[in-house]
C-alpha positions in Angstrom: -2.1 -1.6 12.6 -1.4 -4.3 10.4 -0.8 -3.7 6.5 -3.3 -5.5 4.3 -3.0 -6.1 0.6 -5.2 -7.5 -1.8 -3.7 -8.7 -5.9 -4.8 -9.6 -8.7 -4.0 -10.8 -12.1 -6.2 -12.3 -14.8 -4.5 -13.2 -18.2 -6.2 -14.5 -21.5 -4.2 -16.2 -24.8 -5.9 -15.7 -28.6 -4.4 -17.7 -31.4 -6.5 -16.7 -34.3 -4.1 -18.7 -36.7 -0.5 -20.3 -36.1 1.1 -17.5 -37.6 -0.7 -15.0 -34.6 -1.0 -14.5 -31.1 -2.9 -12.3 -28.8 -2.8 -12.0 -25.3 -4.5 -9.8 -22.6 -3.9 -8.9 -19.3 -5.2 -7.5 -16.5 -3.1 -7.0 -13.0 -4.9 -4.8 -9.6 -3.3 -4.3 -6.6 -4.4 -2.5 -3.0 -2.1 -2.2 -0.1 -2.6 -0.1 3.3 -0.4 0.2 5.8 0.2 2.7 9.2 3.2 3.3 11.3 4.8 4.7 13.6 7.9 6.6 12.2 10.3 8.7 13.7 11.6 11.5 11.3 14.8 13.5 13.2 12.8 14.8 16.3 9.2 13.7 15.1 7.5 11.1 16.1 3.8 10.1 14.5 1.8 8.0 12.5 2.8 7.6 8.6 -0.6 5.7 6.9 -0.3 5.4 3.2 -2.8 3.5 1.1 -1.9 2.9 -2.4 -3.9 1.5 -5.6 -2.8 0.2 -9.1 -4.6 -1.3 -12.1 -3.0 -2.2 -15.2 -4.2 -3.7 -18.5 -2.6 -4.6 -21.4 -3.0 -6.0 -25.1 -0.2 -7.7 -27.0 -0.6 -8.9 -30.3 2.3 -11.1 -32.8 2.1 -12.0 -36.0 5.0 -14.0 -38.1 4.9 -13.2 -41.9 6.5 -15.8 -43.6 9.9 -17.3 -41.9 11.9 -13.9 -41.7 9.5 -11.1 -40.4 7.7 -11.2 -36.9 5.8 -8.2 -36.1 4.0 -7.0 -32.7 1.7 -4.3 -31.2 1.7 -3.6 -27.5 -1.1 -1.2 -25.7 -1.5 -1.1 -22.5 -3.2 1.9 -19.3 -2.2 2.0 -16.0 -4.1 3.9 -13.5 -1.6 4.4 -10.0 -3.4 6.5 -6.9 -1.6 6.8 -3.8 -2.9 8.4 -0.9 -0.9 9.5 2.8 -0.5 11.4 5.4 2.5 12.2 8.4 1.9 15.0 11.0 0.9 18.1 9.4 1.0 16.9 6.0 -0.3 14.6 3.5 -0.9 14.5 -0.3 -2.8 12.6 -3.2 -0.8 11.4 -6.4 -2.8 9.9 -9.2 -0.7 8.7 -12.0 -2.2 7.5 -15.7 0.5 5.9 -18.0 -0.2 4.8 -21.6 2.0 3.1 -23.9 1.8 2.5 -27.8 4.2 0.6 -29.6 4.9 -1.1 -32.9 7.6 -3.3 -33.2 9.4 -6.0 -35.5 12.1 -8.5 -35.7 13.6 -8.8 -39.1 16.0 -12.0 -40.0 18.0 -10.2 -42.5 20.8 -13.0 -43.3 22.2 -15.8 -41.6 24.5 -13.5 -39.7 22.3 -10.5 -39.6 19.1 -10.1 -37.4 17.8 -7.0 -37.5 15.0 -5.3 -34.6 13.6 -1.8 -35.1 9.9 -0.2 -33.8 7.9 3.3 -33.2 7.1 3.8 -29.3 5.1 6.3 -27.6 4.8 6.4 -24.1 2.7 9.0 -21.8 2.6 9.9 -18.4 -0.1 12.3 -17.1 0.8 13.2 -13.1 -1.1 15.3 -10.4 -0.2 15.6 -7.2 -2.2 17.4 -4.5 -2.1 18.2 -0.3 0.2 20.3 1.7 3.7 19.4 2.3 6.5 20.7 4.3 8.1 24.1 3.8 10.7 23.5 5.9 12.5 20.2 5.8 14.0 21.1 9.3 10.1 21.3 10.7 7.9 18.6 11.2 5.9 19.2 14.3 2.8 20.7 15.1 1.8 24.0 13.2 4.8 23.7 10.6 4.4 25.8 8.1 3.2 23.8 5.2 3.7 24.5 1.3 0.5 23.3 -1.0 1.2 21.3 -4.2 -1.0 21.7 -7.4 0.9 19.4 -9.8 -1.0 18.6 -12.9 2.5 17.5 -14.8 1.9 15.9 -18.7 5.2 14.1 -20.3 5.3 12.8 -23.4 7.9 10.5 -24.9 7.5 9.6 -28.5 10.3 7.6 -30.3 11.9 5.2 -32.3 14.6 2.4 -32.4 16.9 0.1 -34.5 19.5 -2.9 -33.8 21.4 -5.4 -35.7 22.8 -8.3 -33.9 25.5 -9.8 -36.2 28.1 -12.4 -36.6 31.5 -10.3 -37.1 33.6 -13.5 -38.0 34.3 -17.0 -36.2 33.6 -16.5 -32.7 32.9 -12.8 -32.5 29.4 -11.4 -32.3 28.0 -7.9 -32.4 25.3 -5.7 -31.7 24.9 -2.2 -32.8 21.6 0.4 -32.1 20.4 3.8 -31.0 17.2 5.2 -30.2 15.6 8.6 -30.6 13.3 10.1 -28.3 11.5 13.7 -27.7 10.7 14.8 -24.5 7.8 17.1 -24.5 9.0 18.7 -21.1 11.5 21.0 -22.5 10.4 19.7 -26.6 14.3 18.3 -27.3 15.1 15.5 -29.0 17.7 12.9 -27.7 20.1 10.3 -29.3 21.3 7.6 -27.7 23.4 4.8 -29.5 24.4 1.5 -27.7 27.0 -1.5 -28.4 28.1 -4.5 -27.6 30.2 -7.6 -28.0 30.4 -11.0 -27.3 33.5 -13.4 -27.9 33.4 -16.9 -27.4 36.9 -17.6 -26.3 36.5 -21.3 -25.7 33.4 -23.3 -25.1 31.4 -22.1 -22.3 33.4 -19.4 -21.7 32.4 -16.1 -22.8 33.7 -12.2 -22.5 31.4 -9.4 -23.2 31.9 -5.3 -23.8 28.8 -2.8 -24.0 28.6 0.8 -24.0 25.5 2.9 -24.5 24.0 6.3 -23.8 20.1 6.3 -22.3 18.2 9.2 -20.6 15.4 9.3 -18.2 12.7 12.0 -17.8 12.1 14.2 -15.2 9.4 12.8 -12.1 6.6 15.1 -12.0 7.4 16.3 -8.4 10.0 18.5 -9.7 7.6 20.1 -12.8 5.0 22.2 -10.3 4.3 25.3 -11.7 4.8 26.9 -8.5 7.7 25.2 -6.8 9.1 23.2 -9.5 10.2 23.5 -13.7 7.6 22.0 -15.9 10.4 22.9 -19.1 13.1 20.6 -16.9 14.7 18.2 -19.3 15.6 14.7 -18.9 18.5 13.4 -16.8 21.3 11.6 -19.0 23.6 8.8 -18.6 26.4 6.8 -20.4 27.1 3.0 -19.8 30.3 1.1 -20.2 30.6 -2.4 -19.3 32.8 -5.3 -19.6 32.4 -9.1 -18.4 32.9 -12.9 -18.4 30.8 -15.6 -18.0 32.0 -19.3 -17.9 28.6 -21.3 -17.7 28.5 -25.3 -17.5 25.8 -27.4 -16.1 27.4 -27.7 -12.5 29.2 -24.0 -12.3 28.2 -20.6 -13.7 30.6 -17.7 -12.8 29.9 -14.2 -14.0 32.5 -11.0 -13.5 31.5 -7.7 -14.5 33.1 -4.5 -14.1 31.4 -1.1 -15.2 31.8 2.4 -15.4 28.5 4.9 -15.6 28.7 8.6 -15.3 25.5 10.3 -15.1 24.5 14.4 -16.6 21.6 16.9 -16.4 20.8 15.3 -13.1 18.7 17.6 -10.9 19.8 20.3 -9.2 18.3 23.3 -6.6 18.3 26.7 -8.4 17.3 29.9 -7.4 15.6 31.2 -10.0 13.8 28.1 -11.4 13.5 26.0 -8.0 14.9 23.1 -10.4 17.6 22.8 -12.7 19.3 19.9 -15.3 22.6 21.0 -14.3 24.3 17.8 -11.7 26.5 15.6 -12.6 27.5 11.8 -10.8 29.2 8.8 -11.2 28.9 4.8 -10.2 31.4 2.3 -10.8 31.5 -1.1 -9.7 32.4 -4.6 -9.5 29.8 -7.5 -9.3 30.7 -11.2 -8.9 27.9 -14.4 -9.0 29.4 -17.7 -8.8 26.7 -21.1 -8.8 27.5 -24.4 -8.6 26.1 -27.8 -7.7 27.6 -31.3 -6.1 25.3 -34.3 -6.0 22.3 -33.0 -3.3 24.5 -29.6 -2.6 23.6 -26.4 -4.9 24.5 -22.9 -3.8 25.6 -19.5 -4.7 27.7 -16.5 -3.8 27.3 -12.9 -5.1 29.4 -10.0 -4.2 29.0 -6.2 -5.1 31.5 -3.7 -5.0 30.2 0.0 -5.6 31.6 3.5 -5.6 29.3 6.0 -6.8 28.9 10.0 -5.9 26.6 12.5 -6.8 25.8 16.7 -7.5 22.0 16.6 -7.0 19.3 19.0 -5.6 21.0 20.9 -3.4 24.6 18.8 -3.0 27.2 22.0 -2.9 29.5 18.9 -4.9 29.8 15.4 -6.1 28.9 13.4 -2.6 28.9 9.7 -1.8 25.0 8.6 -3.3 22.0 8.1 -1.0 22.0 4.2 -1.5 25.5 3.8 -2.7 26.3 0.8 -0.5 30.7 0.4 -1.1 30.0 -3.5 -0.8 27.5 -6.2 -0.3 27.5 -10.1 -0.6 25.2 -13.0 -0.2 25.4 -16.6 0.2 22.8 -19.4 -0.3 23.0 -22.7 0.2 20.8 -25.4 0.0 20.9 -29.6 0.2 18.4 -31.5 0.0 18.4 -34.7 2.5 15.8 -36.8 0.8 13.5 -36.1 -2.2 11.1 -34.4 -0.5 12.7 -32.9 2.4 15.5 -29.9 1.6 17.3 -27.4 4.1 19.1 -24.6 3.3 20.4 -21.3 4.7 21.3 -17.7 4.0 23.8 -15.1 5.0 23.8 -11.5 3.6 26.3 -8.7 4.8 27.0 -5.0 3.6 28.6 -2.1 4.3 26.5 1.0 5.8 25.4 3.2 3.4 26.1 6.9 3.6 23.6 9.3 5.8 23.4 13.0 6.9 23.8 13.6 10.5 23.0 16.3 13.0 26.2 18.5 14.0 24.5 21.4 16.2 21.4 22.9 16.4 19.6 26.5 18.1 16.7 27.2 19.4 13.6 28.9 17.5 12.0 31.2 19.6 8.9 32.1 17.7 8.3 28.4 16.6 9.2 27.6 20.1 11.1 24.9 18.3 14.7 23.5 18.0 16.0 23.8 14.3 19.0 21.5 13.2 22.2 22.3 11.6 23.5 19.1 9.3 26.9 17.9 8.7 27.8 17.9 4.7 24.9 15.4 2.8 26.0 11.8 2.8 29.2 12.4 5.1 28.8 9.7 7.8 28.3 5.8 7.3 25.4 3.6 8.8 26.6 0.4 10.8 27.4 -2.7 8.7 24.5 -4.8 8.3 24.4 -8.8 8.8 21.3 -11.3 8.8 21.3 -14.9 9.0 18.5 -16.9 7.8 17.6 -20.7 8.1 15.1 -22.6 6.1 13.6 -26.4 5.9 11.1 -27.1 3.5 9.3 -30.5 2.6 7.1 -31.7 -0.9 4.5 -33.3 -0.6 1.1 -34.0 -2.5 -2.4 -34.3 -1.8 -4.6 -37.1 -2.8 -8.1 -37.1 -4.4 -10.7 -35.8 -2.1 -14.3 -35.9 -3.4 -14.8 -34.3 -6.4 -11.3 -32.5 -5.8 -8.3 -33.8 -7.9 -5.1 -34.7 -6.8 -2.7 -31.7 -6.5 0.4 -30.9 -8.2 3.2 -30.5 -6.1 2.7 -28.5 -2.9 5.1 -27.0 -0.4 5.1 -26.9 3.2 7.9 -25.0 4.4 9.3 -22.9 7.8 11.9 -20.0 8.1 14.3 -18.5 11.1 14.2 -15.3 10.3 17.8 -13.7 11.6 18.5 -16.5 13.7 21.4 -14.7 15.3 19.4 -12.1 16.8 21.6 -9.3 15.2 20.3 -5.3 15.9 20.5 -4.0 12.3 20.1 -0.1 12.8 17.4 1.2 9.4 18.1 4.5 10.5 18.9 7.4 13.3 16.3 9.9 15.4 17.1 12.7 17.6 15.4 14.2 21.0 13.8 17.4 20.9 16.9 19.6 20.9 18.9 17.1 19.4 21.8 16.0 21.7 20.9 12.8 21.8 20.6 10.3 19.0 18.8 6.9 19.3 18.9 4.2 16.5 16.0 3.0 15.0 16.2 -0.7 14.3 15.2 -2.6 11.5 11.6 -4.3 12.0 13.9 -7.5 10.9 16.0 -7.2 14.1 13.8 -9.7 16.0 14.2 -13.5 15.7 11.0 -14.3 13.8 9.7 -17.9 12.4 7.7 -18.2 9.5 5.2 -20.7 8.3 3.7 -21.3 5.3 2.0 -23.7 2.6 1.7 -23.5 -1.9 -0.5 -25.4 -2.6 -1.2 -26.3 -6.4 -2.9 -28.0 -8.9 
């Protein structure tokens, strides 16, 4: 069937004096969609049906030149419903926020940012899931979820950005936060700095520790750790920018090495006991002649990972060793513009299928896997082609003239390149087939804004 999605978003702005502000938000969101999916030798019908609604409530007020203060509230409600072969499940998710924050301008040199923050995240997940990852078909034994999970994550924070002398900047914080999962307190202090070496050009050093808490999936009280703790995480970064109206290059290196990352246990199901790393290059160069404008990015990435049950530190999931894009775009007359884009990466790591043997009591074939993350997907390559034209529409009736509109259409991998997403076997597995990505096909687009 087709998906189907319906948005919203309604925003209000309050100024009760010059000195204040107050704005409201709302944002809702539906989407539905079914498919076909192939999962190793299953193949059925994955329908999922999602629902979000968000509102928030920001208030700032400035007292006097040096001290602005806000207050942020805001609920989200998240329900997600679906279903595949023998299984299916419900998540509803309620997330509130409180906060308090301010910006102080201490000195010339010294501005100073500090603020109290609680966040909560009540979770409950519900329906029957699979028992064993290596059965999916009719009759699979299923394992049912009861998840009502509650995390709470009160805290607090402080920075000074400072001028350290001529063209030297600073900034120094930490924040501290308690996670109510396992009731521990963390600290995490962060740094950076920014020298001007000559105009325009700019070099930059950060470092930083942050932590994330524990999803709710992993704190069932049957098959899960409700006291798991949060997963941990420290940053180092360094870069250069040299930014001018026509060209804007930015080089960053960075190093991140990640603790207490989930791990498969025995005795508690979960545990905060992996560790990982990701390290990187990324490159974005911009940069405009006359009617020509474009850009380039590359990625380079090398990141591994000990999680759930990883025997060792193995190449991550999405941990694509390099990527890179390029735009262009000219624009032949005022209203009429073409442009194009190529993206390329590297196949990202996958599982495969080495053997497998044959269950005779689930009349079934059961696979045995190669080490997680050991093989490499194909390389991936799309090229796309656009042509887009401005335009305006005149007073009709009681109607006003528009703003400016957009008509535009898009070749959509006009190469015709078979991008695989992913692999699926036969029933006893000696055959694999590649699935390919729904973007495989040549497609055209249409499509209007229209504005006023």
């Amino acid at each position: 069937m087709l998906p189907s999605s319906e948005h919203g978003a309604v925003k209000a702005l309050w100024r009760p004096t010059p000195a204040s502000k107050v704005a409201a938000t709302y944002v809702g969101a539906k989407d539905h969609a079914a498919v076909i999916a192939d999962e190793l030798n299953v193949t059925d019908t994955y329908e999922a049906r999602t629902g979000n609604d968000f509102v928030g409530l920001r208030g700032q007020h400035l007292f006097g030149t040096t001290l602005a203060v806000g207050v942020v509230a805001s609920v989200q409600r998240y329900r997600s419903t679906w279903s595949y072969a023998e299984f299916g499940g419900i998540r509803d998710e309620d997330n509130e926020l409180a906060q308090v924050d301010a910006t102080w301008s201490a000195s010339e040199s010294h501005d100073v940012s500090f603020g109290l923050q609680w966040r909560g995240r009540h979770t409950r997940i519900e329906g029957p899931g699979a028992a064993d990852s290596t059965d999916l078909g009719e009759g699979a034994p299923t394992r049912s979820y009861a998840t009502d999970a509650r995390v709470d994550l009160p805290g607090v924070y402080v920075e000074d950005k400072f001028h350290v002398t001529g063209p030297l900047y600073a900034t120094l914080g930490a924040r501290l936060d308690r996670v109510s999962t396992n009731d521990a307190w963390t600290f995490d202090p962060r740094a950076a700095l920014a020298w001007t070496i000559a105009r325009g050009h700019t070099v930059r050093l950060a470092a930083g520790g942050y932590h994330q808490p524990p999803d709710a999936e992993h704190l069932d009280p049957v098959y899960g750790n409700p006291a798991l703790g949060p997963a941990a995480a420290t940053h180092w970064i360094a870069g250069y920018e040299w930014l001018d109206p026509d060209v804007n290059l930015r080089v960053e290196a960075y190093r991140k090495r990640y603790d207490d990352l989930i791990v498969n246990d025995p005795v508690t199901y979960y545990a905060a006991a992996g560790t990982g790393y990701a390290q990187g290059v990324d490159v974005f160069l911009r940069g405009s002649h006359r009617d020509l404008t474009g850009w380039v990015s590359y990625g380079y990435l090398d990141s591994k990972r000990r999680e759930f049950d990883d025997p060792h530190e193995v190449p991550a999931v999405y941990g694509v060793r390099h990527s890179l894009t390029l735009v262009g775009q000219y624009r032949m007359t005022p209203s009429w513009t073409v442009g194009a884009k190529y993206a390329a990466s590297s196949g990202r790591p996958w599982t495969p299928v080495e053997s497998a043997t044959y269950d005779a009591a689930r009349e079934i074939w059961r696979p045995t896997f190669a080490e997680n993350q050991s093989a490499l997907m194909p390389p991936q390559h799309r090229l796309d082609l656009r042509i887009s034209h401005l335009f305006s529409l005149p007073q009709i009736g009681a109607l006003p003239a528009s703003s400016i509109c957009v008509l535009y259409m898009e070749g959509l991998n006009v190469l015709g390149i078979r991008n695989v997403l992913e692999y699926h076997y036969n029933e006893d597995y000696s055959q694999r087939f590649a699935q390919e990505s729904y973007f495989s096909r040549r497609m055209l687009v249409f499509g209007a804004s229209l504005s006023w």
